[in-house]
GUDRENDREN-761183 format. One record per residue (C-alpha): z, y, x. Coordinates in steps of 0.02 Angstrom, whole numbers. Layout:
<nodes>
<node z="Z" y="Y" x="X"/>
...
</nodes>
This chain:
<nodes>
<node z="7162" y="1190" x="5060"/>
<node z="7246" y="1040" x="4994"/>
<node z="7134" y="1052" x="4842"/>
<node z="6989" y="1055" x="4939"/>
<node z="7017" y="912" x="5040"/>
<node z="7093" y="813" x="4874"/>
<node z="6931" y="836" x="4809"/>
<node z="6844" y="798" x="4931"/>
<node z="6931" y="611" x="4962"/>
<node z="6908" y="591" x="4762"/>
<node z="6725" y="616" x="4782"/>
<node z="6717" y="481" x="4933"/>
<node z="6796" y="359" x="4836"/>
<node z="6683" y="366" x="4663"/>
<node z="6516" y="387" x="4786"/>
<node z="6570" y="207" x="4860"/>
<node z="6616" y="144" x="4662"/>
<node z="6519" y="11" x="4595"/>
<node z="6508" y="128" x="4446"/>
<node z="6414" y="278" x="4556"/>
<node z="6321" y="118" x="4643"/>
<node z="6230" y="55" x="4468"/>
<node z="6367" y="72" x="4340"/>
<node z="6481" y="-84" x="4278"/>
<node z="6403" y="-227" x="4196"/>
<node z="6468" y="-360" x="4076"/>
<node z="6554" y="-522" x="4177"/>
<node z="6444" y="-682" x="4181"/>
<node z="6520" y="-856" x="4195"/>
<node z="6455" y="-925" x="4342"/>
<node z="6421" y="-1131" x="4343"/>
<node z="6565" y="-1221" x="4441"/>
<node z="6519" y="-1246" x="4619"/>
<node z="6567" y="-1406" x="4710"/>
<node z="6716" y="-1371" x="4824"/>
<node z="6629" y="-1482" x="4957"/>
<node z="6486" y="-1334" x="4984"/>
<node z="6526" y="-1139" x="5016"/>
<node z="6422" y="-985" x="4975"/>
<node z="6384" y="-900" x="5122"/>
<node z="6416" y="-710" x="5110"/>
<node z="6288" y="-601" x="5198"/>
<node z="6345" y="-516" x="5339"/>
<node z="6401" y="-323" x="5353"/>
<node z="6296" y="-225" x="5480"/>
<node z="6328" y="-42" x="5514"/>
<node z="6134" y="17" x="5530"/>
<node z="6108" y="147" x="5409"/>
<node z="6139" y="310" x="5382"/>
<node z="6318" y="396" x="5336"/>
<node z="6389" y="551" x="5278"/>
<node z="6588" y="593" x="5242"/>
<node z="6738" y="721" x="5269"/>
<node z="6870" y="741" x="5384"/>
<node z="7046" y="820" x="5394"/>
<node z="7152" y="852" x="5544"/>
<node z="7263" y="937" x="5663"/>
<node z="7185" y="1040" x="5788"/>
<node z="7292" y="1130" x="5958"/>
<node z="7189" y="1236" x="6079"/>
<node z="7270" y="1297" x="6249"/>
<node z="7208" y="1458" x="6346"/>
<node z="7231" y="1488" x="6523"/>
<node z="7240" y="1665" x="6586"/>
<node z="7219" y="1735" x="6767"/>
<node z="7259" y="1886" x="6855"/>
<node z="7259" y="1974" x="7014"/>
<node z="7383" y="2111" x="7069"/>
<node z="7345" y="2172" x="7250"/>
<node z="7471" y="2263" x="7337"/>
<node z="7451" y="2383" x="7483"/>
<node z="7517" y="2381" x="7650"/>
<node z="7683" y="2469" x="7710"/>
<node z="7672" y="2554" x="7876"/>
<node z="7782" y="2667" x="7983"/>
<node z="7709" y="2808" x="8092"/>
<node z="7831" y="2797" x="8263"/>
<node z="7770" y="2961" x="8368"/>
<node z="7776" y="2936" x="8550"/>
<node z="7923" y="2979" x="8644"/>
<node z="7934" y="3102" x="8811"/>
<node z="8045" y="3155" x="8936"/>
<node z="8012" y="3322" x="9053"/>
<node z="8067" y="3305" x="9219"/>
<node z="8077" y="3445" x="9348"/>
<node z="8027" y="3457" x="9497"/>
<node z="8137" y="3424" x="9641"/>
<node z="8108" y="3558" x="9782"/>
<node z="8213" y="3591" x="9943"/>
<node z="8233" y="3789" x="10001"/>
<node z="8202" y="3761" x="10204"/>
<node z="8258" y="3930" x="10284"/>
<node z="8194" y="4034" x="10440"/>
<node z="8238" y="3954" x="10604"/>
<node z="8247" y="4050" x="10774"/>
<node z="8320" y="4038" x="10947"/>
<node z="8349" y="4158" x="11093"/>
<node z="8245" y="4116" x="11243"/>
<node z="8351" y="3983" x="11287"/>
<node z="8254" y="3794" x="11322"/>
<node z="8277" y="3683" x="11183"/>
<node z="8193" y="3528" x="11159"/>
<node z="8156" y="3471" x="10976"/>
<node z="8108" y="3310" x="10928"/>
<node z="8009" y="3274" x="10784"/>
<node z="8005" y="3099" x="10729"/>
<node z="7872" y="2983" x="10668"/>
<node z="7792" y="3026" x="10490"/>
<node z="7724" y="2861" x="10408"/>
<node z="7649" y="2829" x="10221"/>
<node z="7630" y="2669" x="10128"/>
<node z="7442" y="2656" x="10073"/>
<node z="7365" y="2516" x="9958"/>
<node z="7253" y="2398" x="10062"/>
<node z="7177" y="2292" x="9908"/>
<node z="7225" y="2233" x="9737"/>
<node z="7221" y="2038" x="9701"/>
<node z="7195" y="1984" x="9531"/>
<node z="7280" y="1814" x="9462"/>
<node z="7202" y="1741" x="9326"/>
<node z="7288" y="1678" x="9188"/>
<node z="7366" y="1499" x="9178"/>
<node z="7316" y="1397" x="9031"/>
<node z="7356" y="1218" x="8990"/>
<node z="7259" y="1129" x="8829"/>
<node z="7343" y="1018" x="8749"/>
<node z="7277" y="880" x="8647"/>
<node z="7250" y="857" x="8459"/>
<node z="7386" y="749" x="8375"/>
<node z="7307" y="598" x="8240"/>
<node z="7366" y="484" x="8123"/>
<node z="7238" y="344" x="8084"/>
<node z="7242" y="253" x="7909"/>
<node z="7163" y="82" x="7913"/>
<node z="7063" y="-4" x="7770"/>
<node z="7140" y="-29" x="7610"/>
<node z="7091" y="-195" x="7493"/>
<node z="7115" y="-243" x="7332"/>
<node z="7074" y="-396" x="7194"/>
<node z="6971" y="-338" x="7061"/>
<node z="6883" y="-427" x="6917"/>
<node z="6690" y="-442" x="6940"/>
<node z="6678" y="-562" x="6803"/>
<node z="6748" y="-724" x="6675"/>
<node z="6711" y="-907" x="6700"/>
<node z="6732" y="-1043" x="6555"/>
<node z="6889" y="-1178" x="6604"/>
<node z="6930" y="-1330" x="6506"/>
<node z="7107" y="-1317" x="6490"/>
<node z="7141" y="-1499" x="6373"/>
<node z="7071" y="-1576" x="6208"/>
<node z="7109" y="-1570" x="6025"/>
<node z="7088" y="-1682" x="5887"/>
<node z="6981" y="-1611" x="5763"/>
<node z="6932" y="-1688" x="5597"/>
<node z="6759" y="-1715" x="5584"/>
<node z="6690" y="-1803" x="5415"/>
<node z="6722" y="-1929" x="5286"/>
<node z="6652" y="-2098" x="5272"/>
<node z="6678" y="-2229" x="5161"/>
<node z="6807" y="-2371" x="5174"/>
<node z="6794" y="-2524" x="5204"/>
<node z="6934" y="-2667" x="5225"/>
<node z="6925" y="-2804" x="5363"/>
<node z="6789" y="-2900" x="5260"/>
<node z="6678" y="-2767" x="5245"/>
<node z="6701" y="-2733" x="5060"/>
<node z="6704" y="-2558" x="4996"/>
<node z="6867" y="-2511" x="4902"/>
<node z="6841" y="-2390" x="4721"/>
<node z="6937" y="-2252" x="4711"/>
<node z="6926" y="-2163" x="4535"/>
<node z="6982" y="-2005" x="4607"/>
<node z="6860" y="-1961" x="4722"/>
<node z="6703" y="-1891" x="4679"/>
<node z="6587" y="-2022" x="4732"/>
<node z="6703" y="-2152" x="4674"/>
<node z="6751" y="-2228" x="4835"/>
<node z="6892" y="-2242" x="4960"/>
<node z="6851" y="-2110" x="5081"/>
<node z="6976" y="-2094" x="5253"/>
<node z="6957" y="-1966" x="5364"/>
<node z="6851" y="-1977" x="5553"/>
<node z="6914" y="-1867" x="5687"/>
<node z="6845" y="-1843" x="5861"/>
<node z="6939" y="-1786" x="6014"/>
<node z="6838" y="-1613" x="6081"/>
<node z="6862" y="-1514" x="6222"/>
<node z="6969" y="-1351" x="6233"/>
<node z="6911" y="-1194" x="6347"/>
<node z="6978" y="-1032" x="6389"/>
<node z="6888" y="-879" x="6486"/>
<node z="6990" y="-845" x="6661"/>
<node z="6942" y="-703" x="6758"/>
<node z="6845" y="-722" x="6925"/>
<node z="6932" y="-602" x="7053"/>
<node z="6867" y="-515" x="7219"/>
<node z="6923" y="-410" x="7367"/>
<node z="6855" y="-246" x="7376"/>
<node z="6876" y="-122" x="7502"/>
<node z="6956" y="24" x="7383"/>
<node z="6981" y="163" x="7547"/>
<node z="6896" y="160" x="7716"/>
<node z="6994" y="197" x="7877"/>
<node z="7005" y="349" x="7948"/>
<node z="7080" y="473" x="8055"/>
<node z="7184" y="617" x="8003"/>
<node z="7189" y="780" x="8135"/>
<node z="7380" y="825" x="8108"/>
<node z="7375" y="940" x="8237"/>
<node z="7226" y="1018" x="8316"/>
<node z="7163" y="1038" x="8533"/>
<node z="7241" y="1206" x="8557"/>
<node z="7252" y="1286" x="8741"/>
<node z="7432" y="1356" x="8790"/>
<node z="7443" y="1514" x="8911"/>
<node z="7584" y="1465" x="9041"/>
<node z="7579" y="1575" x="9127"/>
<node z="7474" y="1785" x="9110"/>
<node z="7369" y="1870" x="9199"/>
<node z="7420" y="1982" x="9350"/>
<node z="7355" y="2081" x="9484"/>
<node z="7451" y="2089" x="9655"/>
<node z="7452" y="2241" x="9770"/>
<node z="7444" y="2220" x="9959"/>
<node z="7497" y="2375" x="10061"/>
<node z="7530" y="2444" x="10221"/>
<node z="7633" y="2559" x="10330"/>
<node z="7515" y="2705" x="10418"/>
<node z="7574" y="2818" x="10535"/>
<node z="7517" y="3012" x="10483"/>
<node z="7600" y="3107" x="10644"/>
<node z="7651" y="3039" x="10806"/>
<node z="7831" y="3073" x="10851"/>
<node z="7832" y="3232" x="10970"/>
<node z="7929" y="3341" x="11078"/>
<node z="7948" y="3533" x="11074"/>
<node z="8022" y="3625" x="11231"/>
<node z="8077" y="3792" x="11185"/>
<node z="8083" y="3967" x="11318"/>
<node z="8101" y="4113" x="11218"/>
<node z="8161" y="4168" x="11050"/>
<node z="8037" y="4112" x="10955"/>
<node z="8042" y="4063" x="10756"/>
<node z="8053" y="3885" x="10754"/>
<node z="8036" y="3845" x="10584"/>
<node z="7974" y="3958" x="10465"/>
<node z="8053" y="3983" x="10275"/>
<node z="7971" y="3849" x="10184"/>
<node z="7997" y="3784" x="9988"/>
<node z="7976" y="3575" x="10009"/>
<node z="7906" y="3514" x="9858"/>
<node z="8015" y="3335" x="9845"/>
<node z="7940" y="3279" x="9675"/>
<node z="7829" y="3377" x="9569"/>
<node z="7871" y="3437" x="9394"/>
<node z="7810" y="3305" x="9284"/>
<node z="7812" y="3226" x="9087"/>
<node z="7852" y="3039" x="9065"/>
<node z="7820" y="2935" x="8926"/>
<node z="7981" y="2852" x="8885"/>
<node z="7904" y="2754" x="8718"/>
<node z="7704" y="2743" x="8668"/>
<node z="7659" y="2807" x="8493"/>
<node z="7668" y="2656" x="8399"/>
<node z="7629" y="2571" x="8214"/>
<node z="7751" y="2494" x="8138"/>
<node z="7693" y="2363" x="8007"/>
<node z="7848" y="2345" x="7889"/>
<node z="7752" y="2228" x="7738"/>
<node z="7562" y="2167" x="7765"/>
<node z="7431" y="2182" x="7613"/>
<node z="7466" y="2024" x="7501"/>
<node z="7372" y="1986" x="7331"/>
<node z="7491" y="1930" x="7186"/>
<node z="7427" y="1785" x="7049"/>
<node z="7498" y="1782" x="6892"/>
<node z="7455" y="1642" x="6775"/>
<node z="7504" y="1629" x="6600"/>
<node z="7468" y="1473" x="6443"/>
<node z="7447" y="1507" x="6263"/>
<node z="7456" y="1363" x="6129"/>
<node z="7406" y="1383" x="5961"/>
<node z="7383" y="1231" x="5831"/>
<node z="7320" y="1232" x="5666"/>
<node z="7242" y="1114" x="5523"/>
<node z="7033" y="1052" x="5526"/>
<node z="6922" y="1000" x="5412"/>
<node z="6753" y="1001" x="5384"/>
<node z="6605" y="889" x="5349"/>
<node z="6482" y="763" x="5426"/>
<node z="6339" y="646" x="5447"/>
<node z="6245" y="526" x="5564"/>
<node z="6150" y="366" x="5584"/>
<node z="6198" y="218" x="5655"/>
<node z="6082" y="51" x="5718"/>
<node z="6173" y="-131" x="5771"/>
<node z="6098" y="-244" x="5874"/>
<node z="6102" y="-423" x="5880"/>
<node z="6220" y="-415" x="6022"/>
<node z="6344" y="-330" x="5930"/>
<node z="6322" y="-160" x="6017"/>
<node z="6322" y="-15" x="5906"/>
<node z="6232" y="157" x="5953"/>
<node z="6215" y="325" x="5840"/>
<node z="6198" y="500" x="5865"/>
<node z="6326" y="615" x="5728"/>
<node z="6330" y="810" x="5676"/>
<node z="6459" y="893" x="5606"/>
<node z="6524" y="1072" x="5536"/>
<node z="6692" y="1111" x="5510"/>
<node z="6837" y="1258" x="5490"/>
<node z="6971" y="1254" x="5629"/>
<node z="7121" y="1334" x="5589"/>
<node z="7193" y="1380" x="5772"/>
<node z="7092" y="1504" x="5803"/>
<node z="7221" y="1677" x="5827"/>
<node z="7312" y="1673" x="5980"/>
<node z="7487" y="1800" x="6005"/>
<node z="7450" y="1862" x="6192"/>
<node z="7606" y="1946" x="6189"/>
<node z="7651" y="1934" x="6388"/>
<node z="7462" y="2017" x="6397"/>
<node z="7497" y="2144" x="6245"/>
<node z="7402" y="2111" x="6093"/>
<node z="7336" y="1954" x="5994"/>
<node z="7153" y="1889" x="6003"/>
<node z="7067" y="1810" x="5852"/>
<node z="6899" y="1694" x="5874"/>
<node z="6804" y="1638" x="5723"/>
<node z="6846" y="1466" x="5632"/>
<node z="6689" y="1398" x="5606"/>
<node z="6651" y="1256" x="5717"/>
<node z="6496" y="1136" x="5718"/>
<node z="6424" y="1011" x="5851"/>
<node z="6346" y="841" x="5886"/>
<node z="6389" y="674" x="5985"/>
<node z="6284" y="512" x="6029"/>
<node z="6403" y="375" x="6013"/>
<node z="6412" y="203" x="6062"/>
<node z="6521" y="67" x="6001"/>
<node z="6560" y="-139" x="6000"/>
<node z="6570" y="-199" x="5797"/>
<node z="6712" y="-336" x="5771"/>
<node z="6652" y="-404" x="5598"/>
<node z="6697" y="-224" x="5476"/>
<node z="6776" y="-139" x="5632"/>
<node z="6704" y="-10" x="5736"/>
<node z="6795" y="46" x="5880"/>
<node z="6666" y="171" x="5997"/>
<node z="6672" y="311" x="6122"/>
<node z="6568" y="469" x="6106"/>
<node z="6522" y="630" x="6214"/>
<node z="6419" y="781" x="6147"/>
<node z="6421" y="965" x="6150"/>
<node z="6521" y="1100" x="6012"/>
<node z="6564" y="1266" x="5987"/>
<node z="6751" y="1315" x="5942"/>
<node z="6827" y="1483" x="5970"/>
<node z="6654" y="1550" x="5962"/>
<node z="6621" y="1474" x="6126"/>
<node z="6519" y="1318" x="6206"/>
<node z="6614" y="1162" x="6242"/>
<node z="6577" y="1002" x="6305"/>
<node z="6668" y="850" x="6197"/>
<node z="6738" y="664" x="6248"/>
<node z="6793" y="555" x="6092"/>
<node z="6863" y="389" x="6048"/>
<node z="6875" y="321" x="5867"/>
<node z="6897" y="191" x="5778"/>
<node z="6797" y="161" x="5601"/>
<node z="6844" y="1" x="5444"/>
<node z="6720" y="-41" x="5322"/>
<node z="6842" y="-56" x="5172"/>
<node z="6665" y="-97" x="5063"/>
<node z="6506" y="-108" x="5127"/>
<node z="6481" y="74" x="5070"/>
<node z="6663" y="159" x="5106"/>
<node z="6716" y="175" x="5283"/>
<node z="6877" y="252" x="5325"/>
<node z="6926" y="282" x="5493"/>
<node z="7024" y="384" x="5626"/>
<node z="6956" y="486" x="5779"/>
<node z="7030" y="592" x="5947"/>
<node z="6920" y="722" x="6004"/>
<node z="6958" y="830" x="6173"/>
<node z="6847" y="994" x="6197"/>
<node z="6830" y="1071" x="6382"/>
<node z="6781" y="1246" x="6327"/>
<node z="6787" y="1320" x="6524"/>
<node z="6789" y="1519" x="6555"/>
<node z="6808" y="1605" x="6397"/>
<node z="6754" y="1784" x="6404"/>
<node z="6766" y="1949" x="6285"/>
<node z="6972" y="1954" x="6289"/>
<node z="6981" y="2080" x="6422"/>
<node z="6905" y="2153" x="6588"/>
<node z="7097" y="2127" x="6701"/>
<node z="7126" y="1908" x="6676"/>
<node z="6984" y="1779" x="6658"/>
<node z="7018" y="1652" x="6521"/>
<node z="6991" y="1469" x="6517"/>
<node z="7024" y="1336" x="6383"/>
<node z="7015" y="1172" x="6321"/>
<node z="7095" y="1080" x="6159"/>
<node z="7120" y="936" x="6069"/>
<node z="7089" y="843" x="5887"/>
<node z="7172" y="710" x="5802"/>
<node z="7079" y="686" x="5613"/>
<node z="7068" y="548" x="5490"/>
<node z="6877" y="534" x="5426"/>
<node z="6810" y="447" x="5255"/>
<node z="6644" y="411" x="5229"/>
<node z="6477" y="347" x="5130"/>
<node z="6356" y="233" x="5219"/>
<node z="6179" y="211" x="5140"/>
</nodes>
């Protein structure tokens, strides 16, 4: 490759020869030229069209993406029970011989529910929290005004001298063969000061730290009112005779019953998360390649042009060895740019944006560079290109791919 690009720098430099231009010609002895008057050289203007080379380094970064979603871990707690058996009291036969016996059976009450009152739950809100940020200012530069800052003595012409009668003095070394002195004049001395004012750069406003939330103080609850109800009357039982006073009887205390010590329950031990892993790959390599635009200057100064160019970019294989393989893109890469630029006498610097594809993908392109007219035919000059390539897809189906890159290249070329 260092052929090529030898060759290609050789073939530059002869295209912007006088030789290639109209071939060498005998030198001519030009007449002697006053020193008092100068021969204006034309001015160079960069309208025209161009074509050169470029070499360069060229890095390109990819971005991969992925997703692992894991599941989440929960225990099945089975409810709990407890069988409790009935309580029951064995109440045997009672008799009595005919003898008078009063019995006395006491008052049977029961508690019974009257109503249920339910309480409503106690909430209190309590009020968002803010931060406000007032109005920030600064100076900025909205334009230049022209100061005098003082005054400098600057020669002006020559006239002839003449003593304090008037008479000219000869003076065989001067051209016109009289005393000249020197005239100066005093002239004024500016310089460009900035003209400065205060912008608002951030309006005020109010950040929520903490939202209006309501607070429950106290829950819900429902109250039950009861009451005492008599079900039998005390009473009195005379007795005469042998009679059975109380027959056998099995009093049921408590039924038999099953109690639910603990509810069946889930137990969440880890929720359901989602896992991103994120990875870079670098890969840099040398570019080259060809080009060719046209450019127009106005009388302003302002430079505008619109440039195409093909090329070979040599990072184009990438080891995706964390993913488990490598991944290869083509190294052809070709584009275009509009640029625009200020010309200081035979230097250009300008900015450009355009569109490219690199890595066999569509990218959008910002540039700065800076271009020398070494001859009014042979510009060399240097140039930083950065390429936002975006989602890059085709690699593989699990981790989405984005990428963008950068170009530093030195450029030589023939304007026309």
């Amino acid at each position: 490759m260092s052929n090529r690009i030898a060759l290609i720098l050789a073939a530059t430099t002869f295209l912007a020869s006088p030789a290639f231009s109209g071939g060498y010609v005998a030198p001519v002895i030009q007449p002697q030229i006053s020193p008092v008057v100068e021969v204006a050289r034309p001015a160079f203007s960069w309208t025209g069209p161009y074509v050169g080379a470029y070499i360069g380094n060229t890095k390109l970064d990819l971005k991969s993406t992925g997703e692992i979603h894991h599941d989440a871990i929960t225990v099945e707690h089975d409810a709990i029970t407890e069988e409790i058996p009935a309580e029951v009291i064995e109440h045997p036969e009672v008799t009595e011989d005919r003898v008078v016996e009063v019995i006395e059976h006491p008052e049977v009450t029961e508690e019974k529910v009257v109503k249920e009152i339910d309480h409503p739950a106690i909430v209190e809100k309590i009020p968002a929290v803010t931060k406000e940020h007032p109005e920030v200012k600064e100076k900025v530069t909205v334009g230049w005004e022209e100061v005098q800052i003082g005054t400098e003595t600057v020669k002006v012409r020559e006239d002839v001298y003449r003593d304090e009668n008037g008479e000219k003095q000869r003076d065989e070394n001067h051209h016109t063969g009289w005393r000249h002195v020197p005239v100066y004049e005093e002239v004024p001395v500016y310089e460009n000061r900035p003209i400065y004012e205060e912008r608002v750069v951030q309006d005020a406003w109010v950040e929520v730290i903490s939202p209006e939330k309501e607070v429950v103080i106290k829950d819900a609850w429902t109250e039950t009112v009861t009451e005492t109800v008599v079900v039998q009357e005390a009473w009195v039982e005379e007795v005469t005779e042998t009679v059975v006073v109380q027959e056998a009887r099995t009093e049921i205390v408590k039924p038999a019953r099953t109690v639910v010590v603990q509810e069946a329950w889930t137990e969440v031990v880890r929720e359901a998360w989602t896992e991103q892993l994120t990875d870079s790959f670098s890969e840099d390599g040398n570019s080259y390649g060809l080009f060719a635009g046209y450019r127009r200057q106005w009388q302003n100064n302002f430079v505008g042009g619109i440039e195409v160019h093909y090329g070979r970019n040599g990072s184009n294989r990438f080891n995706l060895a964390e993913l488990g393989g490598t991944v290869q893109f083509g190294k052809d890469t070709y584009g275009a740019e509009l640029q625009a630029g200020y010309a200081i006498k035979r230097a250009l610097p300008y900015i450009a944006v355009g569109y490219a594809n690199i890595l066999d993908q569509d990218a959008m392109t910002v540039s700065l560079g800076l271009d020398y007219a070494v001859t009014d035919r042979l510009i060399v000059g240097a140039k930083y290109t950065h390429y936002d390539i975006g989602d890059i897809s085709g690699i593989d189906s699990i981790h989405r791919f984005e990428g963008d890159g950068n170009m530093v290249s030195l450029r030589a070329a023939i304007k026309f």
